[in-house]
C-alpha positions in Angstrom: 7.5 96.6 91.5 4.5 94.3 90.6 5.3 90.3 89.7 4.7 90.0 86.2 2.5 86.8 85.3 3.2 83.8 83.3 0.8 82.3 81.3 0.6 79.7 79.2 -2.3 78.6 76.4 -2.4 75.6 75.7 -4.8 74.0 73.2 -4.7 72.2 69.7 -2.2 72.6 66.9 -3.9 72.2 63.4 -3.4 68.3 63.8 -5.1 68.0 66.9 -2.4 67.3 69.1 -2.3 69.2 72.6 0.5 71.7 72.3 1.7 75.1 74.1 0.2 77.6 72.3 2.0 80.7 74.1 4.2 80.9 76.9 4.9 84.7 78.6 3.9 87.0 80.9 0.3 87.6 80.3 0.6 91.2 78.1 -2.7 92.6 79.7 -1.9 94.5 82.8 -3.3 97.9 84.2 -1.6 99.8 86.9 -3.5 102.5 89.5 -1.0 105.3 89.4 -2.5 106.4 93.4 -2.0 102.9 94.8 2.1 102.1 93.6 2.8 98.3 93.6 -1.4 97.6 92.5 -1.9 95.4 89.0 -4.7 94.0 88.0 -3.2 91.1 85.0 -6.2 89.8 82.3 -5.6 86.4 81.9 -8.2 84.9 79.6 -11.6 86.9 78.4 -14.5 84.5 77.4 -17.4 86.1 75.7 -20.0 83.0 75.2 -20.8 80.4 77.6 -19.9 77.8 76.3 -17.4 79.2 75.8 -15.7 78.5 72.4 -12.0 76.7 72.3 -11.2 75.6 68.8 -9.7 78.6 67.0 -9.2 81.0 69.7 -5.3 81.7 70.4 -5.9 84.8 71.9 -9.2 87.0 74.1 -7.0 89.8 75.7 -8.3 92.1 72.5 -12.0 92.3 73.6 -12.4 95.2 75.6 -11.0 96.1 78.6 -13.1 96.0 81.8 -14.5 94.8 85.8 -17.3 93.1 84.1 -17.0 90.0 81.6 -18.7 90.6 78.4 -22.2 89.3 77.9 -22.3 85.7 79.2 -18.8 85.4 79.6 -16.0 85.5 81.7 -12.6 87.2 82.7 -10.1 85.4 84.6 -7.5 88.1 86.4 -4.7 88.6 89.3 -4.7 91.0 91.5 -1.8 92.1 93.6 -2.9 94.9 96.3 -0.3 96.8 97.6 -0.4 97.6 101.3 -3.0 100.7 102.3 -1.0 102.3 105.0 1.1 103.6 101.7 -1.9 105.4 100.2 -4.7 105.4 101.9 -5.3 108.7 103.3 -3.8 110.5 100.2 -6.9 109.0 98.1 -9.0 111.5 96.4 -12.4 111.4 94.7 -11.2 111.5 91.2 -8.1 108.9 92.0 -10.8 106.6 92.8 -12.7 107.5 90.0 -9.7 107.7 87.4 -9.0 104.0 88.6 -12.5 102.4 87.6 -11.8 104.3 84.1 -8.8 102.7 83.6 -10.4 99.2 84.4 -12.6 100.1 81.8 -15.8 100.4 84.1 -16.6 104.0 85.2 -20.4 102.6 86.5 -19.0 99.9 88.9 -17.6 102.9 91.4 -20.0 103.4 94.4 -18.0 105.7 95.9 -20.1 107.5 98.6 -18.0 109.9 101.4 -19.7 108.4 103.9 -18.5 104.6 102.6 -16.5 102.3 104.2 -13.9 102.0 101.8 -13.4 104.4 98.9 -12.8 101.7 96.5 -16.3 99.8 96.8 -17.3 98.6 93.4 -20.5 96.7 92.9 -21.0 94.4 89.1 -23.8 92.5 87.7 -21.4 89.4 88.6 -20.3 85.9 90.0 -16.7 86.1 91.3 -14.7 83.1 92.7 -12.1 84.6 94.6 -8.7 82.6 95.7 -6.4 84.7 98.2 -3.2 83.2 96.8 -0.5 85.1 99.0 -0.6 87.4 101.6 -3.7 88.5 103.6 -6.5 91.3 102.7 -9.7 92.4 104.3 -13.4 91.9 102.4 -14.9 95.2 103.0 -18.7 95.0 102.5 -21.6 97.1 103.4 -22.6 96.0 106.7 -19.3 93.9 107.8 -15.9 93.0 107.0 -13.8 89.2 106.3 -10.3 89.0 107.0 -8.8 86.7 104.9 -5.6 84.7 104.0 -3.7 82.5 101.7 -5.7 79.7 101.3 -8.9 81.1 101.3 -11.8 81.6 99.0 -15.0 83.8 98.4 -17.7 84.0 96.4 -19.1 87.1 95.5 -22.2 87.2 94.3 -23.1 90.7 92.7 -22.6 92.3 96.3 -21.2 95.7 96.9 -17.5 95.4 97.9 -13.8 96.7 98.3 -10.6 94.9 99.2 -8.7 96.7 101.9 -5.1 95.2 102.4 -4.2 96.5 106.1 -1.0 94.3 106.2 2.3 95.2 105.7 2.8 92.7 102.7 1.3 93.0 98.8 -1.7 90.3 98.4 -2.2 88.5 96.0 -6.0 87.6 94.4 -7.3 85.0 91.4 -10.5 86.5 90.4 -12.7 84.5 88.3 -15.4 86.6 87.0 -18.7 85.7 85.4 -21.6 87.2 83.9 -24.6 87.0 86.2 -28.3 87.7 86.2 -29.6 90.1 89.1 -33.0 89.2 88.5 -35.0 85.6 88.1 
């Protein structure tokens, strides 16, 4: 059972007075039916930078995926369940079914020779806050245990997240558009 998550918009009402906008659990959440207890939770969506704040009450109806949209951002939560329950049962088209359902089919660099078969790679800048739990940072050439409390920034490099404990993880990702080149 994955924690739903509460989020709150706040902004201005029409007579510019700061005010609660919406209060809930954040209604954008996508589930990986071959890793039980994994949901990834869309918080906000920003598709200019600036971005814009007056007369936006909602972003979670742009479209779905790893990757912000043009010069934007996505702000998400993670929770990754533990791997022991999964792992090994993983096939090729599990992995690939997931990155469809994220709404990025390209990101996948599933290779049978990987080290993970979740590594993703995106034409991005992620801050990365571990809030709870601890997870591995699997990239190509070495791997970053990390714990609550800790941070990464990923910039555009080819990745997966390999939670080895015996406890979900939680992860804020804050994604944003980046240039690969220049």
């Amino acid at each position: 059972m994955v924690k739903p998550i509460r989020r709150i918009v706040a902004g201005e009402n029409e007579s510019g007075d700061a005010v609660v906008l919406s209060d809930g659990p954040s209604p954008d959440v996508r589930l990986d039916p071959s890793r039980p207890g994994f949901a990834a939770t869309r918080i906000w969506v920003t598709d200019s930078t600036p971005a814009r704040v007056r007369g936006v009450r909602e972003t979670l109806d742009l479209t779905h995926s790893i990757e912000p949209p043009p010069n934007g951002s996505v702000c998400r939560v993670i929770e990754f369940p533990p791997e022991a329950g999964y792992r090994r049962d993983i096939s090729d088209d599990d992995v690939c079914n997931y990155f469809r359902i994220m709404g990025s089919p390209d990101a996948s660099t599933l290779r049978h020779e990987g080290r993970h078969p979740y590594m993703q790679k995106t034409a991005t800048l992620d801050f990365c806050y571990i809030l709870e739990g601890e997870i591995t940072l699997v990239l190509d050439l070495e791997e970053v245990h990390l714990q609550a409390g800790d941070t990464v920034v990923l910039r555009a490099a080819n990745h997966a997240w390999s939670n080895r404990s015996g406890a979900p993880c939680i992860v804020i990702f804050s994604h944003h558009d980046a240039a690969l080149e220049g």
